[in-house]
C-alpha positions in Angstrom: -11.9 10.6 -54.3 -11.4 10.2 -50.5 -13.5 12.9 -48.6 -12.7 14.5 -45.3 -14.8 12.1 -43.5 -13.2 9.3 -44.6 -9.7 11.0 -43.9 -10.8 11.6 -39.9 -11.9 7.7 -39.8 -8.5 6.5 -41.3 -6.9 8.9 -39.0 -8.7 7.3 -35.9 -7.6 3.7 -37.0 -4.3 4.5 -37.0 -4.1 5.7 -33.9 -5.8 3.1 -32.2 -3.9 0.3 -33.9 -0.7 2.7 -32.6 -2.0 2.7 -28.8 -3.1 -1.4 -29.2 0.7 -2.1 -29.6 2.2 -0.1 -26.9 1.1 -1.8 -23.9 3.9 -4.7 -22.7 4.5 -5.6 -19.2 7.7 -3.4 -17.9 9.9 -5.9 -15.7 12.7 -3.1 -15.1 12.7 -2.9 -11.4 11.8 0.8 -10.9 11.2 1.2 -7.3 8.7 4.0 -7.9 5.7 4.5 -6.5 3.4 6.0 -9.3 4.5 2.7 -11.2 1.4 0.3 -11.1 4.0 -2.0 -13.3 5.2 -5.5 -11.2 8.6 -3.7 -9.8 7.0 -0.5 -8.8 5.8 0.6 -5.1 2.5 2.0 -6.1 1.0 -0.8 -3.6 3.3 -0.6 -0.5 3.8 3.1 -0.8 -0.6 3.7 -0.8 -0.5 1.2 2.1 1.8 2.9 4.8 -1.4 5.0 5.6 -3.4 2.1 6.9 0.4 0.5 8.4 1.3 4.2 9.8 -2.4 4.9 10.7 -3.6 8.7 11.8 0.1 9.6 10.6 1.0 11.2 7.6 3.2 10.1 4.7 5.5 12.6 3.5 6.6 12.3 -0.3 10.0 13.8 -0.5 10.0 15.9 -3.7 13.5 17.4 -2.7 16.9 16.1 -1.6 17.0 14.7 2.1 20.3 17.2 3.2 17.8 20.2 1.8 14.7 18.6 3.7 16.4 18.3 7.1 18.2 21.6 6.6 15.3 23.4 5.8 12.0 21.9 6.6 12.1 19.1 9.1 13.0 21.2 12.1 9.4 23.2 12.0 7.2 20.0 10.2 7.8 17.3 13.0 8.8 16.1 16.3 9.8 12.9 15.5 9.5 10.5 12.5 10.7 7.6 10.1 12.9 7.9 7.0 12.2 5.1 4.4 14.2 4.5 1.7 13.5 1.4 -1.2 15.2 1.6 -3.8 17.9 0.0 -5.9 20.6 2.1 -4.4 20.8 5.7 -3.1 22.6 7.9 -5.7 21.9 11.0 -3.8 23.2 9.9 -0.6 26.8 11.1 0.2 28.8 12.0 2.8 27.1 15.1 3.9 23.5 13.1 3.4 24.5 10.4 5.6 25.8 13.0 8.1 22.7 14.4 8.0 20.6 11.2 8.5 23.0 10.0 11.3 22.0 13.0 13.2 18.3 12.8 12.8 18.6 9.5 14.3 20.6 10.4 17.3 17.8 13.2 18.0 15.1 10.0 18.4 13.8 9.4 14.9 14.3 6.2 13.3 15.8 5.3 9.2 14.8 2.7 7.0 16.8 1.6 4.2 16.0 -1.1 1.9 18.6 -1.4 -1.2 20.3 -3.8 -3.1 23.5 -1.6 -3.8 25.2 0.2 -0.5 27.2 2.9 -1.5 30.7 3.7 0.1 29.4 6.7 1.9 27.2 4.5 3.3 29.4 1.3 4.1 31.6 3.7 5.8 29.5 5.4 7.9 27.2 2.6 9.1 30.4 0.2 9.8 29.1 -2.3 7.2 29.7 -4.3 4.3 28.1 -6.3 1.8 28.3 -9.1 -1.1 25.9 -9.4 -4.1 26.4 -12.6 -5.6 23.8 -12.1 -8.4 25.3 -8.3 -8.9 25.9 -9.3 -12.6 21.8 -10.4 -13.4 20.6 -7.2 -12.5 19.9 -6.0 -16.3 19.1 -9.5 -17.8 15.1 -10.3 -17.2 15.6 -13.8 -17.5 18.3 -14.6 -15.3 16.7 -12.2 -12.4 13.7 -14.5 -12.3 15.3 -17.4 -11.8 16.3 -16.0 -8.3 14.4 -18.1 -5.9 15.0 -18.2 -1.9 13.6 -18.4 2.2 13.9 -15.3 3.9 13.4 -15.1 8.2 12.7 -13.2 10.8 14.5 -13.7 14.2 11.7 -12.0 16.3 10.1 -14.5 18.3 6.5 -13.0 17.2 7.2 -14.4 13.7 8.1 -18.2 15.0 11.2 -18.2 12.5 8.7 -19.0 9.4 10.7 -19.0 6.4 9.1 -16.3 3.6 9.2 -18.0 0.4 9.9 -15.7 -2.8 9.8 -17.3 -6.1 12.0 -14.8 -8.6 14.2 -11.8 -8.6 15.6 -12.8 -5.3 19.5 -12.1 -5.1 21.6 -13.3 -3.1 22.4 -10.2 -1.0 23.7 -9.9 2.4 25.8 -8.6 4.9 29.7 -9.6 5.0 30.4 -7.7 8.3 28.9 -5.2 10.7 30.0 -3.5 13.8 28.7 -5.7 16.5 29.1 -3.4 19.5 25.7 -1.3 18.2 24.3 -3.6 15.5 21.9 -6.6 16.0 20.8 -9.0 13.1 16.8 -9.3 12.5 16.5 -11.4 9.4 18.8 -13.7 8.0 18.4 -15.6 4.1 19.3 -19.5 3.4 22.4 -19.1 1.2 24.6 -22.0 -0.2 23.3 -24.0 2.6 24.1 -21.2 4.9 21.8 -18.4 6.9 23.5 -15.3 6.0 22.3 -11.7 8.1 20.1 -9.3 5.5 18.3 -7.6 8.1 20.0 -5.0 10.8 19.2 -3.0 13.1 22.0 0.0 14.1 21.2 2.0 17.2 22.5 5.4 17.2 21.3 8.0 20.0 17.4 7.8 20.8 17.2 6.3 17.3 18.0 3.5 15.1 18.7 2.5 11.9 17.5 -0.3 9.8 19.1 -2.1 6.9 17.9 -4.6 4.6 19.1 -6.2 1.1 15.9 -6.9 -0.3 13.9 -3.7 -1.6 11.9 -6.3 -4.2 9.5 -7.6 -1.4 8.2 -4.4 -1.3 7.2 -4.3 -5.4 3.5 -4.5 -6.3 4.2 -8.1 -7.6 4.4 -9.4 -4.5 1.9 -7.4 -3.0 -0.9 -9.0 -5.4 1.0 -12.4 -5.0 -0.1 -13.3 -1.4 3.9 -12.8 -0.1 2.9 -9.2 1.6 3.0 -10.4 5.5 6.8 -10.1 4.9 6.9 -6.6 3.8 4.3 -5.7 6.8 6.4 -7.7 9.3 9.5 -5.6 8.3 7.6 -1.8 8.1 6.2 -3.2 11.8 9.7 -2.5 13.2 9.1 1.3 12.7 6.8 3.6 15.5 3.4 4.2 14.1 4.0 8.0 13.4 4.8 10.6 10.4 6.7 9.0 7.9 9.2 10.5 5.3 9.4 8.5 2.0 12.7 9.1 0.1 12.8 8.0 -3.3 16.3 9.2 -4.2 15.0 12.3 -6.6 17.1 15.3 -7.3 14.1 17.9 -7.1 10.6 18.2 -7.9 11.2 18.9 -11.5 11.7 15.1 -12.3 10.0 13.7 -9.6 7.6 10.7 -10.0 5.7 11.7 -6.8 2.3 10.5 -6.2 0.5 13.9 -6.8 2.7 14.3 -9.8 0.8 13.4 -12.8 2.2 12.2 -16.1 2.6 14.4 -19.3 1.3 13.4 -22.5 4.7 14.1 -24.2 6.5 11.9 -21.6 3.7 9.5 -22.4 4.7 9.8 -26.2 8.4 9.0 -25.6 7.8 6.3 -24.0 6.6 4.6 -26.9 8.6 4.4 -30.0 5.9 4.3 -32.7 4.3 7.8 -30.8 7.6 9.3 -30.7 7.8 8.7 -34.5 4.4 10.8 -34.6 5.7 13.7 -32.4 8.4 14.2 -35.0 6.2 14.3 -37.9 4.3 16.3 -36.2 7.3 18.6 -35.2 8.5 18.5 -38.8 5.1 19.8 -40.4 4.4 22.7 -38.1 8.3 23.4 -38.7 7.7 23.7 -42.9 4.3 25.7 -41.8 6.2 28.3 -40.2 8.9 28.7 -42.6 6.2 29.1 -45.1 3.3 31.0 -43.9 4.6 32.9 -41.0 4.6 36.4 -41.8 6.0 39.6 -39.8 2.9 41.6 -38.7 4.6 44.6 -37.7 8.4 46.4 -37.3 10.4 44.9 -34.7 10.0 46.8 -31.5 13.6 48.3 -30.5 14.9 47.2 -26.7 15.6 49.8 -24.9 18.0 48.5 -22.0 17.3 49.8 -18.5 19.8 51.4 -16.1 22.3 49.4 -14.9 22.6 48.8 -11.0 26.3 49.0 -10.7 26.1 48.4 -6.9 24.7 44.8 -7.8 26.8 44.4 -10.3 30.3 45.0 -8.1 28.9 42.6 -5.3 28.4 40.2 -7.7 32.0 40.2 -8.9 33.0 40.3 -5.4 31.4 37.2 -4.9 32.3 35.8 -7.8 35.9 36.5 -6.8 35.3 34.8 -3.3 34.2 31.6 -5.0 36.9 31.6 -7.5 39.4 31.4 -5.1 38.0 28.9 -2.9 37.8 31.3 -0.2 34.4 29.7 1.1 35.3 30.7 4.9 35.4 34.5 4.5 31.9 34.6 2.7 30.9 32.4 5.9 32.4 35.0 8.4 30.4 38.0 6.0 27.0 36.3 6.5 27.7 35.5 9.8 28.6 39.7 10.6 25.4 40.1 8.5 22.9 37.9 10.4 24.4 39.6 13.5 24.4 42.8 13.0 20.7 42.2 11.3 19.9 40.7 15.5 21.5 43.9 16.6 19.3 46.2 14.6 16.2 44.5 13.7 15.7 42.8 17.5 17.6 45.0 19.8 19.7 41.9 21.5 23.1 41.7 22.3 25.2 39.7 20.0 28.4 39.6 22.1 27.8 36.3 23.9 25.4 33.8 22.0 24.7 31.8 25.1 21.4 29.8 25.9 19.6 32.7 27.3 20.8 34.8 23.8 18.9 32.2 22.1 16.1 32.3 23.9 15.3 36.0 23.5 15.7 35.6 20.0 13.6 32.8 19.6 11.0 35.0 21.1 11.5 38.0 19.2 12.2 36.5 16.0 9.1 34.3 16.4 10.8 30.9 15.3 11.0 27.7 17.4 13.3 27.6 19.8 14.8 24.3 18.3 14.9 26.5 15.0 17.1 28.8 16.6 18.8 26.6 18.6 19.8 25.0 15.1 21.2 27.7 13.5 23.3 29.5 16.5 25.0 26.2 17.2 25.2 26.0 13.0 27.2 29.5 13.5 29.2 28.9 16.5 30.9 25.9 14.4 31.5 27.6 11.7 32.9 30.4 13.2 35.7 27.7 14.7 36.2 26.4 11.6 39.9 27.0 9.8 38.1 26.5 6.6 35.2 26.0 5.5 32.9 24.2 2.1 30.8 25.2 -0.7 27.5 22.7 1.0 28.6 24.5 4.4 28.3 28.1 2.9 25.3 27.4 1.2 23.5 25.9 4.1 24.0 28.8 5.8 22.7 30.8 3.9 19.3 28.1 3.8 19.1 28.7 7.1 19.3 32.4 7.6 16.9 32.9 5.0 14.7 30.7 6.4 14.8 31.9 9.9 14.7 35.9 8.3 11.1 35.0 6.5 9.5 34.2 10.0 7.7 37.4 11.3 
């Protein structure tokens, strides 16, 4: 007869010969920075402290658009955006927008991806050809993917980087050479083809580069790290805003983010199998030992707040019919009249010296409010105007409303 003793030891081996079989090397290129495995960033992105030093490295936990919208214009003076990374899925035509114009105020942008979206390609006056496009997803024919990679700046004396897999052959097809100057160039076919730009725009400039692998932790640890150094070098020492193309916090893979145990359990297919065991008994233990300990306790629904309820139709109507501009002109009238009442200025002519005042009484930068009336004064010529264009509005009012 097996005692509970021996049921608890049994128990333990099985789990142990479970957690035994679950470790494999991961060769998916990931790009992300809590990711220790070889494609990850844990290295590079742990490093830009020492690169960047007495500078801070910002994590982005939210969409770039909401960051600059909302946060930038108080956080920093001036700073780098670095983004590496397969592609940019969350970059489109209002993110790139956005980007373009934090650049032109002096900051500098730093993308490293092996797919350029069309929002992209169209806004920075490029293109590009992959000619290993086709090997992303097959392990075996990604490591065969050998190549040289330069840098033109005399300070490197043209040495060729050697990398010895996952190395496509990426590059840039054309580029608008009026604003745009090539820093690194790759041997392919027998040919040096441009991987490397830099775009000036404004005070600013942005960089582009093909190959976002250099930067994985495999070769960090494989002596191959003086190229990814030599490209983060072109940035100014100071803060530094890390993108990694994440939706919101809720499924970031941030650095201070730590890993559930469930996510840990899904990850593995024998675990998962225990999770729904698991799942399955505590189901059959409800259904047959739960027991009502006492007479449902009868809702009682509170008063209704019609007033909310008809401005909610309202709006509800506005959006229906696409009529984004007149709930633009009504928060516009609001914010005003709320300057007229709250801070005693006249709203009649929102000149530099208007701004001014109500930068002082509001307490909020002057850049801040600088921001937002020039935000206004566009919209307000507008014939028409969008759901992102409405909505960061309203961002920014709220924002600039919290300061006391």
């Amino acid at each position: 007869m097996i005692c509970k003793k021996h049921i608890y030891i049994l128990f333990l081996i099985a789990i142990t010969s479970i957690f035994s079989g679950c470790k494999e090397t991961d060769w998916y290129e990931n790009y992300k920075v809590k990711n220790k495995s070889p494609f990850g960033t844990y290295i590079v992105y742990n490093e830009l402290s020492e690169l960047f030093y007495r500078y801070e490295v910002k994590y982005l936990e939210k969409n770039i658009v909401d960051y600059l919208r909302e946060d930038y214009i108080s956080a920093y003076d001036e700073a780098n955006y670095v983004c590496i990374n397969n592609h940019a899925p969350k970059i489109n035509g209002g993110g790139i927008a956005e980007i373009l114009e934090f650049v032109k105020e002096g900051n500098d942008a730093f993308f490293s991806l092996n797919y350029y979206n069309e929002y992209l390609k169209e806004a920075l006056e490029i293109d590009t050809e992959n000619l290993d496009f086709s090997a992303y997803n097959i392990p075996a024919k990604l490591k065969l993917l050998e190549g040289d990679l330069y840098l033109k700046n005399n300070d490197f004396l043209n040495q060729p980087y050697s990398f010895d897999r996952n190395l496509r052959r990426n590059y840039f097809t054309s580029y608008n050479s009026k604003n745009t100057i090539v820093l690194g160039t790759q041997e392919i076919n027998g040919t040096e083809e441009p991987i490397f730009l830099k775009i000036y725009h404004g005070k600013g400039a942005i960089y582009l580069h093909t190959q976002p692998i250099v930067f994985t932790n495999y070769y960090m640890l494989s002596g191959r790290e003086k190229y990814a150094e030599d490209l983060l070098s072109y940035l100014p020492n100071r803060e530094t805003i890390w993108d990694p193309q994440i939706r919101s916090s809720t499924d970031s893979d941030g650095p201070n983010r730590s890993e559930s145990v469930f996510s840990f359990f899904w990850r593995n297919s024998s675990l998962k199998w225990f999770l729904y065991v698991s799942f399955f008994g505590l189901l059959l233990f409800m259904i047959f030992n739960a027991r009502r300990k006492q007479r449902p306790i009868p809702i009682i629904s509170a008063s209704k707040n019609s007033t909310v309820e008809f401005t909610h139709t309202i709006s509800n109507l506005y959006l229906k019919n696409d009529n984004h501009k007149s709930l633009v002109d009504k928060k516009i009238q609001f914010f005003l009249e709320k300057v007229r009442t709250k801070y005693l200025i006249d709203t009649n002519n929102l000149n530099n010296d208007f701004m001014e005042r109500l930068a002082l009484k509001s307490g909020n930068k002057l850049r801040q409010t600088k921001y937002l009336i020039n935000t206004i004064i566009a919209l307000n010529k507008k014939q028409s105007c969008s759901e992102e264009d409405l909505i960061g509005l309203h961002k920014m009012i709220e924002n600039f409303l919290k300061r006391k």
